[in-house]
C-alpha positions in Angstrom: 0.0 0.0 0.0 1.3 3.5 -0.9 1.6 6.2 1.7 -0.7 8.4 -0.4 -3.5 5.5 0.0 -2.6 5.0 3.6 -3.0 8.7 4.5 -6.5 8.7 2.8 -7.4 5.4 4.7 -6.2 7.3 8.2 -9.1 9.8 8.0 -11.8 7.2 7.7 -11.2 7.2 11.3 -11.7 10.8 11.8 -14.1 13.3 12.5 -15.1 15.6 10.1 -12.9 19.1 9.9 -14.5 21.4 12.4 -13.6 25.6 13.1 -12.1 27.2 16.4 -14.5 28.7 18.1 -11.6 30.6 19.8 -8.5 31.8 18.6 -6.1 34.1 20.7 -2.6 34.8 21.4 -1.6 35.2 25.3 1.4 37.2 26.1 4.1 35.1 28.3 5.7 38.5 29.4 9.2 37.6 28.5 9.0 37.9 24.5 6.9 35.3 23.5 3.6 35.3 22.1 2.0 31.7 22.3 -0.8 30.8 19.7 -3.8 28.9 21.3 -7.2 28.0 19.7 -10.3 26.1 21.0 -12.6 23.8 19.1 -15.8 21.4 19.4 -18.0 22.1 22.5 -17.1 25.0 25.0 -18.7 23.5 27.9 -17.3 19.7 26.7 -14.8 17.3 28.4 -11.4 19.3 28.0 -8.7 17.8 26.3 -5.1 19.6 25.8 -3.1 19.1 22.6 0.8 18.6 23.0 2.3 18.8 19.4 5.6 16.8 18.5 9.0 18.3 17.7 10.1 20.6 19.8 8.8 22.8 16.7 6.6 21.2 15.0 3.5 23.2 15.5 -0.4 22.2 16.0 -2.7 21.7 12.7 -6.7 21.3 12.1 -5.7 17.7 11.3 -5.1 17.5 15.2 -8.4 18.8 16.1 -10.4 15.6 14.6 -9.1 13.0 16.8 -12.0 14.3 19.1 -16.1 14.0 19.2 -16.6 17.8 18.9 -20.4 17.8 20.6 -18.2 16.2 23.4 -14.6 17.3 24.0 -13.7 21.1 24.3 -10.2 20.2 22.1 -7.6 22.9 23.0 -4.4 23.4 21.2 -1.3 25.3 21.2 1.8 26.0 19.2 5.0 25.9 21.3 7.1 28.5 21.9 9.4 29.4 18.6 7.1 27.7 16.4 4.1 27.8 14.2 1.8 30.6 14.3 3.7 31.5 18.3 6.4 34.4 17.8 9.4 35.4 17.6 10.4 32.6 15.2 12.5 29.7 15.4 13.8 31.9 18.9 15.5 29.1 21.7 15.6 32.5 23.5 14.2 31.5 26.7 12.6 28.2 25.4 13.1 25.3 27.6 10.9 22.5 29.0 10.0 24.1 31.9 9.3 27.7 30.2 6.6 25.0 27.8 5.4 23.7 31.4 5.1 26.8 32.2 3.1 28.3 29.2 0.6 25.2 29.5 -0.2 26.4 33.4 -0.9 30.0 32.1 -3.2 28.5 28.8 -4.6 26.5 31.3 -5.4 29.4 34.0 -6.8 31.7 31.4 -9.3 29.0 29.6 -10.6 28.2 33.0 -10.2 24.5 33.0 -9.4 23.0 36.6 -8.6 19.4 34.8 -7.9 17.7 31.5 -7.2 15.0 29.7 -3.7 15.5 27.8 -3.0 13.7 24.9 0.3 14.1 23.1 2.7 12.3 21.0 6.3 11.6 20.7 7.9 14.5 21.8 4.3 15.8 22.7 3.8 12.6 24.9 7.3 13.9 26.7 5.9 17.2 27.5 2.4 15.7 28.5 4.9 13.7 30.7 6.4 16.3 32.1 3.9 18.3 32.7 1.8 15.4 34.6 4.8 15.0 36.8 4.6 18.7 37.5 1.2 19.0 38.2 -0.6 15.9 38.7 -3.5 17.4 40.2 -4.2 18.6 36.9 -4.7 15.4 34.7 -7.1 13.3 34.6 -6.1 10.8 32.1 -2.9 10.6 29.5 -3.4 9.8 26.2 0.2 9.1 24.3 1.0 8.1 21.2 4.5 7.2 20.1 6.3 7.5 23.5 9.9 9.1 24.2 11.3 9.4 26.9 14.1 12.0 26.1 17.2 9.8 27.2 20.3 9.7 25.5 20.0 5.9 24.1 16.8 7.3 22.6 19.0 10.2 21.2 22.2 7.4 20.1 19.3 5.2 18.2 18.5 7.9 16.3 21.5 10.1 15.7 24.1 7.7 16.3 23.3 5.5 13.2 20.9 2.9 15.0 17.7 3.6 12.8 20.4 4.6 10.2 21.0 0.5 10.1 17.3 0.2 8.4 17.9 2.9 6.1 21.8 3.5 5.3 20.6 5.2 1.4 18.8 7.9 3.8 21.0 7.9 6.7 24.2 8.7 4.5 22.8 11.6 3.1 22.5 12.9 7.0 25.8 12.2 8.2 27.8 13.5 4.5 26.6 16.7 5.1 29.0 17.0 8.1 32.7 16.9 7.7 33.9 13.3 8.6 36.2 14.7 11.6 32.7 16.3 13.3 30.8 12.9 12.8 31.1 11.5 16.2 28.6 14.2 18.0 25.9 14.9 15.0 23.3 17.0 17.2 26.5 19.2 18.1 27.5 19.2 14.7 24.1 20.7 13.6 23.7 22.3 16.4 26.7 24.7 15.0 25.3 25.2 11.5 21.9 25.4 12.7 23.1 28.5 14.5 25.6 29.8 12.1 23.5 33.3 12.0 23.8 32.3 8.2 20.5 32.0 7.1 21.2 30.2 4.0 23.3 27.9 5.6 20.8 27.5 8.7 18.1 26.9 6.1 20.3 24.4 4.1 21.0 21.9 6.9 17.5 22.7 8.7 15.8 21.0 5.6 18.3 18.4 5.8 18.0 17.8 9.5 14.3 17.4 9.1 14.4 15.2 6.1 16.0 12.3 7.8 12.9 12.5 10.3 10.4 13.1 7.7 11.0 10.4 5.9 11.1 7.8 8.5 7.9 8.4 10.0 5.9 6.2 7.9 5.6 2.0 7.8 4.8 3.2 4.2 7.9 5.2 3.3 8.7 4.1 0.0 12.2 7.1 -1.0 13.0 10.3 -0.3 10.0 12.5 1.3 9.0 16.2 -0.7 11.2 18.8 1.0 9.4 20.7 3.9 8.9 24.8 3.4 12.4 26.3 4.3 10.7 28.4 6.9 9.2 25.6 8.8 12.3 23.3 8.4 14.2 25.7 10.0 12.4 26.4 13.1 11.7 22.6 13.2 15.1 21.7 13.0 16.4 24.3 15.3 14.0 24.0 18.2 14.2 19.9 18.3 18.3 20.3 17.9 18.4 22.9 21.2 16.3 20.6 23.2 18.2 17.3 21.6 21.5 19.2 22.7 20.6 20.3 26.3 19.1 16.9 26.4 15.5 18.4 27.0 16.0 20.3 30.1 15.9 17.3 32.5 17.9 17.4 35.6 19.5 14.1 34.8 18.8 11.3 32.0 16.1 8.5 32.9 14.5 11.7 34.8 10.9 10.5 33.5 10.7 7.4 34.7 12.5 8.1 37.8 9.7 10.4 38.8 7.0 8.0 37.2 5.7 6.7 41.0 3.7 11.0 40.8 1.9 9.9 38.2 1.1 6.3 38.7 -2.6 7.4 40.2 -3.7 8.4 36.8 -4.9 6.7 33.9 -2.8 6.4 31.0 -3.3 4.9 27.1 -0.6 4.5 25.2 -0.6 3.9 21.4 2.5 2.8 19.9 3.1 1.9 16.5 5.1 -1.5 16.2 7.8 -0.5 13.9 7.9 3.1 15.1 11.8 3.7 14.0 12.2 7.2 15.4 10.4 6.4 19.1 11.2 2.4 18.9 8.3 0.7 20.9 10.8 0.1 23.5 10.3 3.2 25.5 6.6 3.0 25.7 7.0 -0.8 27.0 9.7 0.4 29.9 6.6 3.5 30.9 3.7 1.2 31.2 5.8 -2.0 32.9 4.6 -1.9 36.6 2.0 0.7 35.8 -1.4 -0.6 37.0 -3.6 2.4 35.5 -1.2 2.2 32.4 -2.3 0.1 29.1 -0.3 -0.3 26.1 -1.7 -0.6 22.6 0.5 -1.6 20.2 -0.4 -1.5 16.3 0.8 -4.0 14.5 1.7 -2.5 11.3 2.2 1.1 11.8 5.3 3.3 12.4 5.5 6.5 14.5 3.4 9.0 12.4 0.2 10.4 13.6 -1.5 10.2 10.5 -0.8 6.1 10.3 -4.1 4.3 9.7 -3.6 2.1 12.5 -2.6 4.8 15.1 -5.5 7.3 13.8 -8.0 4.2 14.7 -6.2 3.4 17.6 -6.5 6.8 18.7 -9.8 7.6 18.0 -11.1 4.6 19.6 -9.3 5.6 23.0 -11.2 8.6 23.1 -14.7 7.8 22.2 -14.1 5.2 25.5 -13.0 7.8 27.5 -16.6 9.6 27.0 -19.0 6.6 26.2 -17.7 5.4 29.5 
């Protein structure tokens, strides 16, 4: 089956494309502007959004997981990305500035609880933020689990998912002289920061190729090129959190702290031959987690938009209403 076909298939599964009934942009009073929007029933079941990356930005495609006479479906782009300003700025962006920025959305909606559901690096931050603020969350809904350690780092940018796809993973690594290859997210780090836009541009697109095109069980050759723009901020946002190893005050810091969150539900979704978040992680969060059950899809990979994982996902959150 082609990816094209399999995208189409995927939104079988979802609801139809609804309209923000509320869109805004709240002031964090330290230079950034963070984009938030509301959707489906203002007095519904509320459910916060936590997008992948770092950087890769909310869409309506997002919003359709979600029965919209039930859920009040609340999303966010996070700081440096999207429709959120300044731009592709690390300027004060960290973990807990995001934590942070997900207290204030949630103080000036008005919602006491909700149900997060995020996914890969969104299922981090849903994480985190659970572990922050447990009182606030009263279910998890994650899809494609990470962790944020450094073997989940060394799998993928140390030539472990570069095994399954050396065509793909050679065009990474050449980019960077041979003598800089033994530290790639410091490599990029450098050029992604040269203050040379072309050259930031250049290796941003390059930097989020190799992800791009191993999201899907589907992939089939090199994926279209994403906008310059958004490969740019994308690829600089993930590379400062990949570098400063997301913020956490030591690595394993998630599941360390795990025993704060163990009280609330959780639903995980993993795709079986995910090959940037391998199934792995998931498996290690919901071992010895009685409220914690793990779903994995046979024959899917780590995107969102994978048949399997759309179902999956649905599925999970018409229970979580229909009771």
């Amino acid at each position: 089956m082609d990816q094209r076909s399999g995208q189409k298939r995927a939104v079988e599964f979802l609801y139809p494309p609804i309209d923000p009934f509320d869109q805004r942009v709240i002031d964090m009073g330290d230079g950034h502007r963070i984009y938030v929007e509301q959707c489906g029933r203002p007095d519904g079941i509320p459910v916060i959004v936590f997008h992948g990356g770092p950087g890769g930005g909310c869409s309506p495609a997002m919003r359709r997981y979600f029965e919209p006479s039930v859920y009040r479906i609340v999303l966010f782009d996070q700081r440096g990305c999207g429709r959120s300003r300044p731009h592709a700025s690390v300027i004060e962006n960290t973990t807990w500035h995001l934590i942070r920025d997900v207290e204030v959305i949630r103080q000036a909606l008005g919602i006491e609880q909700f149900i997060a559901f995020g996914g890969s690096w969104g299922a981090t931050l849903a994480l985190i933020y659970a572990i922050s603020h447990p009182e606030r969350v009263t279910h998890l809904v994650l899809r494609g689990v990470f962790l944020m350690t450094r073997a989940e780092l060394k799998w993928f940018y140390g030539g472990g998912a570069g095994n399954f796809f050396p065509e793909l993973w050679g065009r990474f690594v050449n980019a960077i002289p041979l003598a800089e290859r033994d530290n790639l997210i410091a490599a990029y780090n450098r050029r992604l920061f040269s203050g040379n836009l072309m050259e930031e541009s250049r290796f941003g697109r390059i930097w989020a190729n190799w992800e791009n095109a191993l999201a899907s069980i589907h992939h089939e050759g090199p994926m279209g090129e994403s906008p310059s723009d958004y490969a740019r901020a994308f690829s600089r946002l993930e590379n400062h959190y990949f570098q400063n190893a997301g913020f956490l005050q030591s690595d394993g810091w998630i599941l360390r702290e795990r025993p704060r969150i163990e009280h609330i539900p959780c639903t995980i979704v993993q795709g079986r031959y995910d090959m940037i978040c391998p199934p792995v992680s998931a498996w290690k969060l919901a071992d010895g987690w009685d409220k914690c059950h793990l779903k994995m899809v046979g024959l899917a990979g780590h995107a969102l938009s994978e048949p399997g994982i759309s179902e999956a996902l649905v599925r999970v959150m018409d229970a979580l209403h229909s009771g």
